[in-house]
N, C-alpha and C positions, 0 to 999 in steps of 0.2 A: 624258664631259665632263671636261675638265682645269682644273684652277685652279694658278693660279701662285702664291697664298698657302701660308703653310706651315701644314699640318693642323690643328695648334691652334687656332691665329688662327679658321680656317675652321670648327671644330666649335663654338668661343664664341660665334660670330657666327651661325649655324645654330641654338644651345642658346637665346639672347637673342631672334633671331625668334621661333623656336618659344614660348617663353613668351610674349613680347609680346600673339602670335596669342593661346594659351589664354585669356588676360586679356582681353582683349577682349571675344573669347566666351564668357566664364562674364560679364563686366557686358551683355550683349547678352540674353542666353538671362534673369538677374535680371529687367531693364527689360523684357524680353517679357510673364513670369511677373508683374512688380506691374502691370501693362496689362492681361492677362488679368483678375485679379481685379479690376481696377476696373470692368472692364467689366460684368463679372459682378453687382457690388455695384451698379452705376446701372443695369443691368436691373432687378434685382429691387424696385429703390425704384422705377422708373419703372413698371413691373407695379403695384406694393401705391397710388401717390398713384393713377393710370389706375384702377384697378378702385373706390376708394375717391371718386374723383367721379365714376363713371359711378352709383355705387351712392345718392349723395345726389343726380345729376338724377333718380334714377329714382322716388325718394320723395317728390319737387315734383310 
C-alpha cells in the first residue's frame, strides 16, 4: 500500500489511533469488570433475601 503523506504525518496519525483504540479498551474491558461484579454482588443478595423467605414460609 502506498500513501502519499510524508511518513511522520503517517506514523502520528497511526501512534494517535492506536492509542485512542487502547483507551477505549482499557474503559470497555473496566465497565465489563464493575458489571461482572455487580452481577455477582445482586446474585448473592438475591440467593441470601430467596433462601431467607423460603426459610420464614417454611416456619408458617
Amino acid at each position: 500500500m502506498e500513501f502519499k503523506s510524508p511518513t511522520s504525518r503517517l506514523a502520528r496519525l497511526f501512534r494517535v489511533g492506536r492509542d485512542n483504540w487502547k483507551q477505549r479498551a482499557l474503559e470497555k474491558q473496566k465497565k465489563l469488570r464493575a458489571l461482572e461484579i455487580k452481577v455477582r454482588d445482586l446474585s448473592a443478595s438475591r440467593e441470601y433475601w430467596k433462601s431467607r423467605a423460603i426459610s420464614l414460609l417454611n416456619k408458617e
